[in-house]
N, C-alpha and C positions, 0 to 999 in steps of 0.2 A: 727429570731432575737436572739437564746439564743445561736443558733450556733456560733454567729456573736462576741457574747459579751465572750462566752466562750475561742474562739480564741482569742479573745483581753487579755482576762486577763491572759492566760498561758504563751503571747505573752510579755506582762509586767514584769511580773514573774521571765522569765527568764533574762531579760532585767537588774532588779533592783538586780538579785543574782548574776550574771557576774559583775556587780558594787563592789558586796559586797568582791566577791571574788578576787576581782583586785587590791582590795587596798595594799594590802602586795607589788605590782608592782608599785604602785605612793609612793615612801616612797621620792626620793628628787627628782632635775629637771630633770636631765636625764633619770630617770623610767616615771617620771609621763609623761614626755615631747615626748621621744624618745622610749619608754620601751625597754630602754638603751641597745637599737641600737642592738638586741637579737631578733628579731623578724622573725619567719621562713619565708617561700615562701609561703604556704599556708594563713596564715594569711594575710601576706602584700599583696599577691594578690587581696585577696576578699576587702580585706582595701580600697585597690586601685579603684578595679570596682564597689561597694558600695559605695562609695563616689562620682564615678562618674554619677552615674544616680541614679536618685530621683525622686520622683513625678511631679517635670518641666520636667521632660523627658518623664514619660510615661503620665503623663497628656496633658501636655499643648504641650509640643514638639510633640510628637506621632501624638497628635490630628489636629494639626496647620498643620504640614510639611506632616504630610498621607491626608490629606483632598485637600492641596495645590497643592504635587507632585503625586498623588494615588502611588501605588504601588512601583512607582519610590525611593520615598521613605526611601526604605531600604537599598539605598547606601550608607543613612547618617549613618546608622547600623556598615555597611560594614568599613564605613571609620573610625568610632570610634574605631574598633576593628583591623586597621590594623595601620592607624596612630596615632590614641590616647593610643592606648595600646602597639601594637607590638612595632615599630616605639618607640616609648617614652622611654618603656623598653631597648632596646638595644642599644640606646643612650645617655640617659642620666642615666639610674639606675645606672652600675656599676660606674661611672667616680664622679654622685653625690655621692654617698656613701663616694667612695675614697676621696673626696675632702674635705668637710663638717667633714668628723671626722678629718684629718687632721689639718683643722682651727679650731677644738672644735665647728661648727657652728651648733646650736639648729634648728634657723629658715632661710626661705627666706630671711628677711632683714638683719638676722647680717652675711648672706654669702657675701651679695651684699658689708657691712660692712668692712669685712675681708679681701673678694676678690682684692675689687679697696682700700682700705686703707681708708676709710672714712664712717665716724659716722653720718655726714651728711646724705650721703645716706640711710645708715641704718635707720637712723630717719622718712626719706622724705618714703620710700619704706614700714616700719612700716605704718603709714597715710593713707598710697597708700590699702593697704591691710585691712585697720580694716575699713575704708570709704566703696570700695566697697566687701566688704563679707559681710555688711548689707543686702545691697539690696539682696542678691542673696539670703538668710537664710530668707529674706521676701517672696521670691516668690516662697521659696519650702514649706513654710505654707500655701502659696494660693493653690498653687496644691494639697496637700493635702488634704485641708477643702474641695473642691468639692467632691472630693470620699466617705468621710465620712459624707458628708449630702448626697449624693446619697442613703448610702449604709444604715444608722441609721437617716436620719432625724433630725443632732446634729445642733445645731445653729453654728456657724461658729467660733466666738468666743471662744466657750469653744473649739473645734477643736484645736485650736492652741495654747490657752492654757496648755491644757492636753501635746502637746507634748512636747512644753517648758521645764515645770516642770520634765517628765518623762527623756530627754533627758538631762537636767541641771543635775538631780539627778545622772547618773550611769559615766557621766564624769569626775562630782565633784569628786567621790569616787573613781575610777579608774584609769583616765588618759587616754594613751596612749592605754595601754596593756588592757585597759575594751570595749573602740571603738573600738580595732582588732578585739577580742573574739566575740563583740556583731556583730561584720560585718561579720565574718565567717555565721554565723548563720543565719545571714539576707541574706547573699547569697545565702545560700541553698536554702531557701523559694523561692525568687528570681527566679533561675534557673527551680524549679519544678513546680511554680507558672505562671511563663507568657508561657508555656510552656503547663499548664491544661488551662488558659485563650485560647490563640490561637488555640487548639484544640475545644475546646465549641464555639468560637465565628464562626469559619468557616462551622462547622457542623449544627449552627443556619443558614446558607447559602446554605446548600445541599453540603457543603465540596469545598475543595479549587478550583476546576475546576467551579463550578456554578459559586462562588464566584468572581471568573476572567470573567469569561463572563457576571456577573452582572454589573462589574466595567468597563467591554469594553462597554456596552451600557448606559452608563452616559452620558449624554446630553451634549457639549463641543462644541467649535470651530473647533478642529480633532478631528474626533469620535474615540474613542477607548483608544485615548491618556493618561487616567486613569490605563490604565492595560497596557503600553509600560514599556518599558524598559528604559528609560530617562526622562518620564515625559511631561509635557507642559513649563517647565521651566526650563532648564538646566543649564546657566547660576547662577540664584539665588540659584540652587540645590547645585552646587557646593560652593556657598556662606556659606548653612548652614554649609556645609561636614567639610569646613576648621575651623569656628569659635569653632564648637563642636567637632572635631577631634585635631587640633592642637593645642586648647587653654589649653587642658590641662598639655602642656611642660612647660607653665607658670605659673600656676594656684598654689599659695602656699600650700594649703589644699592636693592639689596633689600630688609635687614633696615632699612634705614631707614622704611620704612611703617611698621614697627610701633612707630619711636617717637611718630610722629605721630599714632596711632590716639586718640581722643576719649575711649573710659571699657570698664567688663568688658563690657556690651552690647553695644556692637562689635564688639569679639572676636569673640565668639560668632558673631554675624552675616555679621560677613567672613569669617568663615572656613568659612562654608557657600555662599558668594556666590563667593568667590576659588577654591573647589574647582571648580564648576558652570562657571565661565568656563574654568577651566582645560580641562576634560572636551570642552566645544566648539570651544574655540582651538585648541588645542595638539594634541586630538585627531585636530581637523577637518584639521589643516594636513599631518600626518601621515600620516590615513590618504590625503588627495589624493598626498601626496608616492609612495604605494606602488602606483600606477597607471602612474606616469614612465614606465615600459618599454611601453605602450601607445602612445606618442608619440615614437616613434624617426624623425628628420630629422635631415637636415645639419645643420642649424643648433646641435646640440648636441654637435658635434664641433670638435676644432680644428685646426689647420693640420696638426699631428702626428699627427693620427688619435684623439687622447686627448679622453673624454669632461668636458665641462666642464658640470660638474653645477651649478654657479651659472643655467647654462642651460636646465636640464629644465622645471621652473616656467612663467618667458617662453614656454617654448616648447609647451606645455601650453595657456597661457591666450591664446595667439596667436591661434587661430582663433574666440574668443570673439565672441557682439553687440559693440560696438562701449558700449552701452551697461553689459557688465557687464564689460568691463574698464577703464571709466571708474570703477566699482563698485571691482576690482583693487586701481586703481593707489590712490583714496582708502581701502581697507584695509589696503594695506602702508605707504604713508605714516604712517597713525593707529599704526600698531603700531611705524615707525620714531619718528617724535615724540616718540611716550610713551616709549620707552626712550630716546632722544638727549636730552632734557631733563632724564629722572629721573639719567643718566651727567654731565651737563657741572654740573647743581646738585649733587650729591654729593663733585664734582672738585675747583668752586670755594669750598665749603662747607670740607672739607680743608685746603686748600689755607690756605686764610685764618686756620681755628680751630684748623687743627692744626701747621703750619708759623711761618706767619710771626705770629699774635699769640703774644708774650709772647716766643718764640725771637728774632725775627729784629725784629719794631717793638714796644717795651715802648707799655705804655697807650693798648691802642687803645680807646676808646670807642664804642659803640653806630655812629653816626652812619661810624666811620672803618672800619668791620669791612665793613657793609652795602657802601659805596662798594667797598672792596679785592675780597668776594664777585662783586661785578659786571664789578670789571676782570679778576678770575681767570676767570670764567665765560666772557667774550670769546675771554681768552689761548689756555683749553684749547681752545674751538669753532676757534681757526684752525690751532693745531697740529694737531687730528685733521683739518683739513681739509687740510692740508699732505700730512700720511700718507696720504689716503684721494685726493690728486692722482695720488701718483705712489706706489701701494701697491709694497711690498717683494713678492717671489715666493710668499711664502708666507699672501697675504693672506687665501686662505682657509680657513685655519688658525687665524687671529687670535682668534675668539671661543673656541677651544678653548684654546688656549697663556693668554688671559688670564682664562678662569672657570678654569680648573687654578690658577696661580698665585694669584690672588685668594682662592677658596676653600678650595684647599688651604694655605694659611698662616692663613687665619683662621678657618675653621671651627672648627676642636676648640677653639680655646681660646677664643671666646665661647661658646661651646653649655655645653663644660662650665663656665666660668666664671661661668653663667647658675644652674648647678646645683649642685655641689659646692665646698665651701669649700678645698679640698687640694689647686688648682689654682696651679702656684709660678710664679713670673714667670723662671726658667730652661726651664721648656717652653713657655711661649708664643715665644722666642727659637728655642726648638728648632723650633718649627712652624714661623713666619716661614722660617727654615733649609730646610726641608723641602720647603714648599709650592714657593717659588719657585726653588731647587734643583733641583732633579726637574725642574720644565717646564721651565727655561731650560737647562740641561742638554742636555736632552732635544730641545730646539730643532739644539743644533748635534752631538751627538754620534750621537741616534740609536738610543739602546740600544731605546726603545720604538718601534717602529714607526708605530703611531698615535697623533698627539698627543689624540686623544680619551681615551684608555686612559691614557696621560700624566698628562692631569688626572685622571682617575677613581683612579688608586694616588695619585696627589699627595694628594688628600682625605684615602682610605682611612688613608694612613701617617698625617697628623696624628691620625686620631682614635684612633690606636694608641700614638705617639709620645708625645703629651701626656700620659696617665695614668701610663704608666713612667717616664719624665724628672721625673715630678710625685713618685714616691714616693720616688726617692734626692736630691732635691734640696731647698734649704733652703726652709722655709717662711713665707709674709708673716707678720706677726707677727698674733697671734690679735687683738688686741684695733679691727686695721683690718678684716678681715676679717667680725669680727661685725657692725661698724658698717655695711658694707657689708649683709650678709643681713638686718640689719634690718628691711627694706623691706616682705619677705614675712612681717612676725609683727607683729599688735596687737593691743596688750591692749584687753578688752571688757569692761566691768560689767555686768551682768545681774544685773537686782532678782528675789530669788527669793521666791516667794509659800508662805508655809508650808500645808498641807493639815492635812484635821481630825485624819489618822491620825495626825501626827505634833504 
């Protein structure tokens, strides 16, 4: 235990002195917001892949989809890292960056804002955004709380509390540029940590080879089917691959790294640095998750008899040294942080520049933006911690229901917005429709079984919706439109040297 508590507090430490020292980088919006748009490849990378997995991923996802798919598994790893990362990077990084500073655009909604010419949107897309990032900051506190009463025996409550506060404090101070610094960091852990986890937990198994033939004799319909190569459900496998792999081309909190990214060398470099993490993270986390049925205990049952898959995980890294789930618990921390920071600064970012300056308090100034960012920041950390008190029944559900909505309503129309000029500001409307439609919908009616598959058609449709809604409907007027694609054409002089032939 003093091991456990020791790494906790050097792990805080550092945490709250990267705050302190950040502050000189949140001085107005674009530092605190953007860390004014100066951010190397290194940083934005780890930004990027620390934001994307959190404690719903190595808890609850790992544990769900490894138990569901066994081994199979880890192509939702695979696919995070080749469509959520690689894929995302080289499509939308360089063209976002170029675009967004172009239009001066801070957030998602005031591109959506700038893009199609309407405030409206911005407004509706704002909403869209601070609605569900709730939910989803609520069910990386659930995730979390199981590991740490695993790990210390802490009441659940103070759990989420503590990280509240801890993650409210180095944002407030920091910004932009204190969540990169704190996500480089947490990365590392990250990378060396599921990495000493998967080596211990397999070796608990007589090493990887037992450990496959343990999982080919799991009791099934086709035997063996646990340790194949596609699984007992292919179909739904690929459902999850798409929701958590493409969802995050939409996903605000996301595409926001790349407005902050520094210059074209960056690019480049993150985006080979952001694939590589992705490969070991997301892989790593994965393939542990498809051993789950190796570690069958009470403990991962409930009162019903029903498998509580938030529990596989905990119950997996139970029997661990003492030293390497003190290891654990500071990797799923670093991996919740970085996403509960990069969630609640994207909330109050919104909240402030897309809501209430201009709509709701005319002339806010530099000084009065900053202040309002900090109060919202609070606001959202206690709301989600209100929700993540006393979760609704379907709390582990949450990160599916709100990457569906989120994504599916904003994907297709930044992506192709990014790309094509014949994109009308009636199918962005139709998207918004769509995306959150379908998953809230689908929340209470049902028609789809799995809210993962939910969000995965929720995407699909926008990126089908928007092109047809785009060609019978009227179009922005040409001459805003150009001035927009501008961005991507400049004219170059070139002194040309005449030769002797000519």
């Amino acid at each position: 235990m003093a091991v456990k508590i020791i790494l906790l507090i050097v792990f805080f430490a550092i945490m709250i002195t990267v705050g302190l020292y950040s502050r000189k980088h949140a001085t107005n919006v674009s530092d605190f917001v953007l860390g004014g748009r100066s951010v190397g490849p290194w940083l934005t990378a780890f930004a990027y892949g620390t934001s994307y997995f959190s404690a719903v991923v190595f808890v609850g996802y790992a544990g769900q989809f490894g138990y569901k798919y066994g081994i199979a598994s880890t192509w939702i790893g695979i696919g995070n890292a080749v469509i959520g990362s690689l894929m995302a990077w080289v499509i939308l990084g360089r063209r976002t960056r170029v675009m967004t500073k172009h239009l001066s655009s801070a957030t998602m909604p005031d591109y959506f804002g700038k893009r199609y010419d309407s405030n409206a949107l911005r407004i509706v897309a704002a909403a869209i955004s601070f609605i569900f990032l709730i939910p989803y900051t609520a069910s990386v506190y659930n995730g979390l709380s199981r590991l740490f009463g695993m790990a210390f025996n802490i009441d659940y409550s103070v759990c989420v509390i503590a990280m509240a506060v801890l993650t409210g404090v180095y944002v407030v101070l920091g910004g932009y540029m204190a969540t990169a610094i704190n996500d480089f960091i947490q990365g590392i852990i990250m990378l060396f940590g599921i990495v000493a986890v998967i080596a211990a937990v397999l070796n608990g198994q007589g090493g990887f080879t037992e450990a496959v033939k343990g999982l080919a004799q799991v009791e099934s319909d086709v035997p063996g089917v646990y340790a194949s190569f596609f699984g007992p459900d292919l179909p739904n496998l690929i459902g999850v691959v798409v929701l958590t792999s493409l969802g995050t081309w939409g996903l605000p909190q996301m595409v926001h790294k790349f407005y902050a990214i520094k210059d074209e060398k960056s690019i480049k470099s993150g985006t080979i640095i952001s694939t590589i993490f992705a490969i070991i993270v997301s892989g790593g986390c994965y393939f542990l998750g498809g051993f789950g049925r190796l570690f069958d205990s009470p403990a991962i049952y409930g009162a019903d008899g029903a498998i509580m898959y938030d529990a596989i995980i905990p119950s997996m890294l139970s029997k661990l040294p003492d030293i390497l789930i003190g290891i654990v618990v500071v990797l799923v921390l670093s991996a919740s942080m970085s996403t509960l920071s990069s969630l609640v600064l994207t909330s109050s970012s919104t909240l402030t520049l897309d809501l209430i300056k201009d709509n709701i308090v005319k002339d806010m100034n530099e000084k009065k933006q900053l202040l309002c960012m900090r109060i919202m920041l609070v606001f959202f950390v206690v709301i989600s911690v209100i929700i993540a008190l006393d979760p609704p029944t379907f709390i582990a559900q949450l990160m599916g229901v709100s990457w569906g909505a989120l994504a599916g309503a904003f994907l297709a129309p930044f992506m192709y917005g990014l790309y094509w000029k014949g994109v009308t500001k009636a199918s962005v409307w139709a998207s918004f429709a769509c995306g959150v439609g379908i998953t809230v919908a689908n929340i209470f009616l049902q028609f789809i079984k799995s809210p993962i598959n939910a969000g995965a058609i929720a995407m699909v449709s926008g990126l089908v919706v928007v092109p047809i809604v785009s060609l019978v409907t009227p179009k922005l007027k040409k001459e805003k439109v150009e001035q927009i694609f501008e961005c991507f054409e400049e004219t170059v002089t070139v002194r040309k040297k005449r030769s002797i032939g000519e």
